[in-house]
C-alpha positions as CSV (number, residue, x, y, z in Angstrom):
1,X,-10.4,82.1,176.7
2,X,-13.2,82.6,174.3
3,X,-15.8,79.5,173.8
4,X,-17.2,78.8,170.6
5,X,-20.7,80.8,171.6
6,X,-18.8,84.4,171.5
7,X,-18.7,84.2,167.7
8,X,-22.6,84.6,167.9
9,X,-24.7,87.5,169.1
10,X,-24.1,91.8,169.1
11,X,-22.3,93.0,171.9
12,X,-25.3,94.5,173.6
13,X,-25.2,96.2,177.1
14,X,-26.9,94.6,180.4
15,X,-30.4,92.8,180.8
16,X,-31.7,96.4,181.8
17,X,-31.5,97.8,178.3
18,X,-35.4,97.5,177.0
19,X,-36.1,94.2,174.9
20,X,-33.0,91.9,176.4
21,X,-35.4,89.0,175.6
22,X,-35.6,89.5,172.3
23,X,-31.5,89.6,171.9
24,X,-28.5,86.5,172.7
25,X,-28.3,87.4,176.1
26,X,-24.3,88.2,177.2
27,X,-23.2,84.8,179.8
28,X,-20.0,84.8,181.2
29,X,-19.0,81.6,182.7
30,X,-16.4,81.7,185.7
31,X,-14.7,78.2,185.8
32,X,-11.5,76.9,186.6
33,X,-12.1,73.4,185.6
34,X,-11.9,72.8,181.1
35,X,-14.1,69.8,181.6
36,X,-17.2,71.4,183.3
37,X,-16.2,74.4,181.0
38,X,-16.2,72.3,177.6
39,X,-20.0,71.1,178.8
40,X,-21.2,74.3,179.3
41,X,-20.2,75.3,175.6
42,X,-22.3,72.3,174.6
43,X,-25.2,73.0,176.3
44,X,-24.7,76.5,174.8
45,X,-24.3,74.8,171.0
46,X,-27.4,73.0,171.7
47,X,-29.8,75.3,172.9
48,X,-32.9,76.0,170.7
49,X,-32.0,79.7,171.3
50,X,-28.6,81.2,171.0
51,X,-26.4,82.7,173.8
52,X,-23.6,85.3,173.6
53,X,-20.8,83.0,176.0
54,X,-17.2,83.8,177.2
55,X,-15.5,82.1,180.0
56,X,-12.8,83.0,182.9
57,X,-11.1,81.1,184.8
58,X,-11.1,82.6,188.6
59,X,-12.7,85.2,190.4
60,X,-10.3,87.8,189.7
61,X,-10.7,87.4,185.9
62,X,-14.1,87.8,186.3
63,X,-14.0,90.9,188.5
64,X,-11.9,92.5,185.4
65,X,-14.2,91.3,182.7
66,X,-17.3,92.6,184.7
67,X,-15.3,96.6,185.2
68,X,-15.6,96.4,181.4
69,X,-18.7,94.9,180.4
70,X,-22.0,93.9,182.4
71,X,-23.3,90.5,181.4
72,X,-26.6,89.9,181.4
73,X,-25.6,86.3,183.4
74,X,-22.8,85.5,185.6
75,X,-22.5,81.1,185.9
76,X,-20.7,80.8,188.6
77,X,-18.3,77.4,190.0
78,X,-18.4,77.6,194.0
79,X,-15.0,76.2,193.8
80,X,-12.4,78.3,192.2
81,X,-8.3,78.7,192.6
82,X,-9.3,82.4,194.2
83,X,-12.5,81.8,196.1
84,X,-15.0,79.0,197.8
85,X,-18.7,78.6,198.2
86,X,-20.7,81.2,199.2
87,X,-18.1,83.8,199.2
88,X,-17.8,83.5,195.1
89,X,-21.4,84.8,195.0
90,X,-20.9,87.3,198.0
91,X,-17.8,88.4,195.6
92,X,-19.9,89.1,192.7
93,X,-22.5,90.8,194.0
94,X,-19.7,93.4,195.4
95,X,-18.4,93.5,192.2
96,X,-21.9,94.5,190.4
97,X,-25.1,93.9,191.9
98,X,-26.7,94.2,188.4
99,X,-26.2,91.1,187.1
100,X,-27.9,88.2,187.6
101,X,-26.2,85.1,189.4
102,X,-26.5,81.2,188.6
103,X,-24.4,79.0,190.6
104,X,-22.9,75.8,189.5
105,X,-23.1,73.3,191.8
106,X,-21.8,69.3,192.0
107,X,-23.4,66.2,192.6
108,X,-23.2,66.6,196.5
109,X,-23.6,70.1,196.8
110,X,-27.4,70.7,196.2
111,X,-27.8,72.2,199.9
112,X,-24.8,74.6,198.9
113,X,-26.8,76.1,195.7
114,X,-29.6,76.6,198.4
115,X,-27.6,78.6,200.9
116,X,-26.8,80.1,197.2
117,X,-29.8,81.5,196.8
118,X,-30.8,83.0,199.5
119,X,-27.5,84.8,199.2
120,X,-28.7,86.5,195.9
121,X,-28.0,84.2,193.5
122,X,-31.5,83.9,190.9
123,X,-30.9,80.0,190.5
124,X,-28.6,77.3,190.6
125,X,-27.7,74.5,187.9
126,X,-26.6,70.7,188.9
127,X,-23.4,70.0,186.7
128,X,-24.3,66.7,184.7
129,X,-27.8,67.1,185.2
130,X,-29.1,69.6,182.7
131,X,-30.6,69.3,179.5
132,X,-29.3,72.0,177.1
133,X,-33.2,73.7,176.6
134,X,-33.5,73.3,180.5
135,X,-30.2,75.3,180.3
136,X,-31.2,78.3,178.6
137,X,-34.2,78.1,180.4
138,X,-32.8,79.0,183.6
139,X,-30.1,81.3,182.2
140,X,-33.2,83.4,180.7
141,X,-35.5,83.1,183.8
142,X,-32.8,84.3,186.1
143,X,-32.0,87.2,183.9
144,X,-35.6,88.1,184.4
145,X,-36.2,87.7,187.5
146,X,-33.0,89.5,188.2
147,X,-34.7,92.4,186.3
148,X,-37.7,91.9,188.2
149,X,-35.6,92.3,191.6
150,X,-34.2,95.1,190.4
151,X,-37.3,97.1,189.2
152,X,-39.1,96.6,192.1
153,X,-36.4,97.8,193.8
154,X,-36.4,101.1,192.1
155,X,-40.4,100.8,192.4
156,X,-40.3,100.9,196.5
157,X,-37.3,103.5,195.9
158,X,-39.8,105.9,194.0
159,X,-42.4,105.3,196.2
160,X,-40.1,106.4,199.5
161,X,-39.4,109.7,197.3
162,X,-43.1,110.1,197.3
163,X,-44.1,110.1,200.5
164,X,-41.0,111.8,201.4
165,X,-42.3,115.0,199.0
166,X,-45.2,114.6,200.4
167,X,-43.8,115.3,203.7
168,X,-41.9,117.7,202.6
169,X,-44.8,119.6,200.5
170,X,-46.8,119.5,203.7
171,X,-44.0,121.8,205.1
172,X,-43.2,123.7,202.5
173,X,-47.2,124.5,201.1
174,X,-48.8,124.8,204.0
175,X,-52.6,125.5,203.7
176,X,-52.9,129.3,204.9
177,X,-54.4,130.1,208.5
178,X,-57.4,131.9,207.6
179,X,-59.8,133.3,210.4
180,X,-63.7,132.6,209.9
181,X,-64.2,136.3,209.2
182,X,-60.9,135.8,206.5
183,X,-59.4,139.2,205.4
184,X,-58.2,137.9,202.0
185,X,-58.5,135.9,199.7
186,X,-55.3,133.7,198.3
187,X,-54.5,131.6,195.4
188,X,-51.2,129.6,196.0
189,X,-49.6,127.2,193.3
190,X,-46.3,125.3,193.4
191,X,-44.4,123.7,190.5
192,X,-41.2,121.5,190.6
193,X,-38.7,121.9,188.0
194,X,-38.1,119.7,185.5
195,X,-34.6,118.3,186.6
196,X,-35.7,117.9,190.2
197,X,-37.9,114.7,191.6
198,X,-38.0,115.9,195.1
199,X,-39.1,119.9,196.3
200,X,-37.0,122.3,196.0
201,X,-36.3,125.0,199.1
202,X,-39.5,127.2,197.6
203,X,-41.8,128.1,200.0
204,X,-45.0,130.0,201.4
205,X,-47.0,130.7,204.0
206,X,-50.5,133.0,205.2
207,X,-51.5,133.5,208.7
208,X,-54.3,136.1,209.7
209,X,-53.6,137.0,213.7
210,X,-56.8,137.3,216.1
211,X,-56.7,140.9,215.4
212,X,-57.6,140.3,211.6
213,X,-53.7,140.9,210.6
214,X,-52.6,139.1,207.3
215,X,-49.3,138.0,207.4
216,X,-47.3,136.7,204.4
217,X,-44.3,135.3,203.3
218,X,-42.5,133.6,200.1
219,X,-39.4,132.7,200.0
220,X,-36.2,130.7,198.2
221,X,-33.5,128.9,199.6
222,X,-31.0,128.6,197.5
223,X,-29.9,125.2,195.6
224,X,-31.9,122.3,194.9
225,X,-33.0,118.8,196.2
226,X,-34.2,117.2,200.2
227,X,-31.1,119.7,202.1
228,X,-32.8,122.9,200.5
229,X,-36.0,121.6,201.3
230,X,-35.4,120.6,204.8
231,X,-33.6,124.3,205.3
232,X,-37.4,125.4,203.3
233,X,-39.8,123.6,205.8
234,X,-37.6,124.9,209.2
235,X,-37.9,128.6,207.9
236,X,-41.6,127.9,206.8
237,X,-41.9,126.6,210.0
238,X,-40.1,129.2,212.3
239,X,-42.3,132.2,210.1
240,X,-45.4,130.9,211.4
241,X,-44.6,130.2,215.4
242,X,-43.0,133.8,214.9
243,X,-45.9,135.3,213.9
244,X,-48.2,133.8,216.3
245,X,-45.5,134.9,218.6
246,X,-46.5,137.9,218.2
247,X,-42.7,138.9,216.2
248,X,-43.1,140.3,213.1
249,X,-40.9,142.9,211.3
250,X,-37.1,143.5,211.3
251,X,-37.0,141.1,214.1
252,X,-38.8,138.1,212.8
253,X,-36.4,138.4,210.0
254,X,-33.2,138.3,212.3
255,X,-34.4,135.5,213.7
256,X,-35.6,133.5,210.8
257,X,-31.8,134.6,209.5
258,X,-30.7,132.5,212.4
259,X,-32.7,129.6,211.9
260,X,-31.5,129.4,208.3
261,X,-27.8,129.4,209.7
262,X,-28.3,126.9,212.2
263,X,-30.4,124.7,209.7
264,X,-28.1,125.2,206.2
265,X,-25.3,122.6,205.0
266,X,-22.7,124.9,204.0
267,X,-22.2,128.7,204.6
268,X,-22.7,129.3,201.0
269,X,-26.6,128.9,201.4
270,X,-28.7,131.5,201.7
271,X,-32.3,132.1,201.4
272,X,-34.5,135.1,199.9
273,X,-38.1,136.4,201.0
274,X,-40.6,138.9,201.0
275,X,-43.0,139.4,203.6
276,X,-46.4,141.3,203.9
277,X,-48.3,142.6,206.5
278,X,-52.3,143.4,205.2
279,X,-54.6,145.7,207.3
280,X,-57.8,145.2,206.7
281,X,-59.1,148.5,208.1
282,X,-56.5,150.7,206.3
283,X,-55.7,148.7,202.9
284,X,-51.8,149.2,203.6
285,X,-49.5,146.8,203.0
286,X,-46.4,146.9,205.0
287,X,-43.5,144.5,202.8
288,X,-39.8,144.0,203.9
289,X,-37.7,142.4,201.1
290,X,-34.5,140.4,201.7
291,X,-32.6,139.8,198.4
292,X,-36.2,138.6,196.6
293,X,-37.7,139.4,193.3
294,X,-40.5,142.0,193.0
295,X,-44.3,141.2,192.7
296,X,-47.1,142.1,190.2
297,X,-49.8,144.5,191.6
298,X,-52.7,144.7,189.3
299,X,-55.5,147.4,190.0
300,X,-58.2,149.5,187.9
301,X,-55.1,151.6,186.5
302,X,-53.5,148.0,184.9
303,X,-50.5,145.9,186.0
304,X,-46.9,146.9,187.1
305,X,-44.0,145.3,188.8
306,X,-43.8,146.5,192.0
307,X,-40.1,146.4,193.9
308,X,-39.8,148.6,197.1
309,X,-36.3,149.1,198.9
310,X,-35.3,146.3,200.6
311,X,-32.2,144.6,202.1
312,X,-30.0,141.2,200.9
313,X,-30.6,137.8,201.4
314,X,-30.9,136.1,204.7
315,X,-27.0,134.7,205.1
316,X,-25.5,136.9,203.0
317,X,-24.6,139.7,206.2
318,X,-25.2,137.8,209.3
319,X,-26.5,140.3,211.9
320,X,-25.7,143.1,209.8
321,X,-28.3,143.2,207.5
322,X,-31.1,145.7,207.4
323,X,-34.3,145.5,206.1
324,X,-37.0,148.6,205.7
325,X,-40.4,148.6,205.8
326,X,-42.2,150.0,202.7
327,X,-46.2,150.7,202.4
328,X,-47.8,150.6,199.5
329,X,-52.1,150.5,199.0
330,X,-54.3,147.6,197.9
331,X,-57.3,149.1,196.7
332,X,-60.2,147.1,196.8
333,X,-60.2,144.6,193.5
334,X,-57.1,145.1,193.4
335,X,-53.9,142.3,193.7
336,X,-50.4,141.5,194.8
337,X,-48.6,138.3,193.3
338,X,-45.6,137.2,194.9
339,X,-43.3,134.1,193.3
340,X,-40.1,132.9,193.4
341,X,-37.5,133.2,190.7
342,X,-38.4,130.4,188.8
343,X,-41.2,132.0,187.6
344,X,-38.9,133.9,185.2
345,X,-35.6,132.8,184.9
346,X,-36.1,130.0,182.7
347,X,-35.3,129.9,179.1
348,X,-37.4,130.7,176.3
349,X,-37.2,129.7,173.0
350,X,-33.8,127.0,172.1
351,X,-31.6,129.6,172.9
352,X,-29.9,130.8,176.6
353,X,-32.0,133.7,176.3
354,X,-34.0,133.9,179.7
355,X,-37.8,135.3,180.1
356,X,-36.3,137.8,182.3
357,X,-38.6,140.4,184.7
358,X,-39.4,142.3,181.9
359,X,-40.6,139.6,179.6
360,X,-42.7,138.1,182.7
361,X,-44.2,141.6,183.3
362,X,-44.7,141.8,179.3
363,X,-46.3,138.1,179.1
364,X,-48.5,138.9,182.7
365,X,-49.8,142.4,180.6
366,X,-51.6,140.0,178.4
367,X,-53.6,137.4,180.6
368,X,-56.6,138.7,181.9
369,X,-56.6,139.7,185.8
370,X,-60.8,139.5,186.2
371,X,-60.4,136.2,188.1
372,X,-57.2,135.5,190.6
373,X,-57.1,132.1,190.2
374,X,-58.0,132.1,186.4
375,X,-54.9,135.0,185.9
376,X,-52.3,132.7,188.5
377,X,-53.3,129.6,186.0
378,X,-52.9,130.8,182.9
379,X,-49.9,132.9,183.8
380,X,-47.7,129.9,184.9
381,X,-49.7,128.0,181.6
382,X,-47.8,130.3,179.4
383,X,-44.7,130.5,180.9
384,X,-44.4,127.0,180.9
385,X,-45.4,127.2,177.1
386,X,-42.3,129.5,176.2
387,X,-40.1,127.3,177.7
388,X,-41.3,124.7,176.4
389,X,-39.0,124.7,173.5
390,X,-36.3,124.8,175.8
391,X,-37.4,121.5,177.7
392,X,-39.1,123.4,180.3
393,X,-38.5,124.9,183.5
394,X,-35.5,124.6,185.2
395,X,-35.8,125.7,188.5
396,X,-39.1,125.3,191.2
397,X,-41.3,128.0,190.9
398,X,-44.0,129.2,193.9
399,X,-46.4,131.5,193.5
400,X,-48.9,133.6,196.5
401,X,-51.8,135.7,194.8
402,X,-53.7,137.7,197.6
403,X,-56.3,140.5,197.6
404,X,-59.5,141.4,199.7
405,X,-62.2,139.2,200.2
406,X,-64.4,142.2,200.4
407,X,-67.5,139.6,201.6
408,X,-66.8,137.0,199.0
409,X,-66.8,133.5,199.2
410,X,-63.3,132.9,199.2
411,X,-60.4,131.7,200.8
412,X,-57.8,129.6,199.3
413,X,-57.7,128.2,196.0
């Protein structure tokens, strides 16, 4: 049955849709009795401000209205043909947890819209005691405080997502472990896709060994969101106790390969990386690629994409795979920029077209290299810019810019 106050009012969604107040809020009223029901439509009539009213008679009438539309307010009787007291409310809330609750309570039953409330109801009414503008009173103040529940709910939520990135930053963009007397110097950036609130499985790491060794690693689990980034942080992780393990090579990638099958959810993960080893004394570069994009090497004679041979992915050929070693030589003043896919796999423009290597290397030819940190910024600056059109980046980029610190003041930046 429909009460008079349903003729009034849009048919609006729940009190979470911005500017409720300003709107006939949507009540339904769950009572089994026509009397109590017949006041409530009065009250409704004689509120100063209108209301949007249906009623149902028991629980289960309720429970069916509420699977099709949200009210903004359930008034609930504790004493219904298919449920009593506290177990109406309990009922509700199971039902949708959204909406807010104001019980209806008799004469003798003030310490029952109590226990009411501190099961979750926002407020309770005494039948036969309220005037109609104290009425609509409470009906809007438990809407709003309903709302106010509910957004500092998803206020603590957000902040929990915080500090859990942040934990999970701290173990995926590690500061690198630079001697005193540091080899190189190294610009490392980060940046989350747009789709994603927590890390990605991106990572990095540098470590110079007591013999003045710089060792490097990116990499890229595959897939998105806190499983990726866990599997991220264990591989960071493992890298770096490897190397100061003294394991570096084919080896250190067999075993990381093992740490990303004992981590990973499902066997479809897998993860990508390159690694370099940097001598100081000889300006070699020793890299071993599993399954990852190339890198940008910049000297006096310009910048290229450099990709030496390399093996797959880590997963993809579990104790099988092979990965050789390839030197190449970084001259003084000169660079190598390793990133993750990200970097250039998004779309530019409002097509599907993607930037693609060759557009990055294309878009890279025309930033200025004078200044690593200057050339990483701007880089990722106009990137971002192409995609812009496309709503951004989809996927996490990370980015490791190293050369010689040649006596500079350097380190990371």
């Amino acid at each position: 049955m429909t009460l008079r106050g349903d003729v009034a009012g849009a048919d609006l969604g729940p009190a979470d849709n911005a500017g409720w107040f300003d709107r006939e809020p949507f009540v339904l009223l769950v009572e089994d009795d026509p009397g109590d029901a017949l006041l409530v439509e009065e009250l409704v009539a004689d509120a100063e401000r209108g209301m949007r009213l249906e009623w149902v008679r028991t629980l289960s009438e309720a429970a069916a209205r509420l699977s099709i539309e949200v009210p903004d307010c359930v008034l609930l009787d504790l004493r219904l043909p298919d449920a009593q007291g506290l177990e109406a409310v309990a009922r509700i809330r199971a039902h949708n947890d959204r909406v807010a609750v104001v019980v209806m309570t008799g004469l003798d039953e003030e310490s029952t819209g109590l226990a009411a409330l501190a099961s979750g109801a926002q407020d309770y009414l005494v039948k036969g005691r309220v005037e109609p503008e104290l009425f609509a009173r409470a009906v809007r103040y438990a809407i709003q405080r309903k709302q106010a529940e509910r957004t500092s709910a998803a206020l603590q939520a957000s902040q929990m997502r915080a500090q859990e990135n942040a934990r999970l930053e701290r173990g995926l963009l590690p500061t690198p472990l630079l001697g005193v007397d540091r080899a190189v110097d190294v610009v490392a950036r980060y940046r989350p896709g747009r789709a994603h609130s927590l890390l990605g499985g991106d990572f990095y790491d540098v470590v110079q060994d007591p013999d003045g060794i710089v060792h490097v690693i990116i990499g890229d689990v595959s897939g998105h969101g806190p499983d990726a980034a866990a599997t991220g942080v264990a591989l960071r992780l493992a890298w770096r106790t490897l190397v100061l393990s003294g394991v570096t090579g084919s080896r250190q990638l067999r075993l990381l390969e093992q740490v990303l099958l004992a981590e990973r959810t499902d066997r479809q993960t897998f993860a990508t990386a390159t690694g370099l080893t940097l001598d100081p004394t000889t300006r070699r570069v020793q890299v071993r690629r599993a399954g990852h994009p190339g890198m940008l090497h910049h000297s006096d004679g310009g910048l290229c994409w450099l990709e030496v041979p390399g093996g797959p992915a880590l997963g993809f050929m579990p104790g099988r795979a092979e990965w050789p070693a390839a030197e190449v030589e970084l001259a003084a003043g000169a660079g190598l920029m390793l990133f993750t896919d990200g970097l250039f796999e998004g779309r530019v423009g409002r097509a599907d077209d993607r930037l693609g290597e060759a557009g990055l290397l294309e878009v890279a030819r025309t930033v200025p290299v004078g200044r690593p940190e200057a050339f990483v910024d701007e880089l990722i600056g106009r990137v971002e810019e192409l995609a812009g059109a496309a709503g951004g980046l989809d996927d996490d980029l990370a980015i490791i810019h190293v050369c010689w610190n040649d006596g500079r003041k350097g380190g990371l930046r």
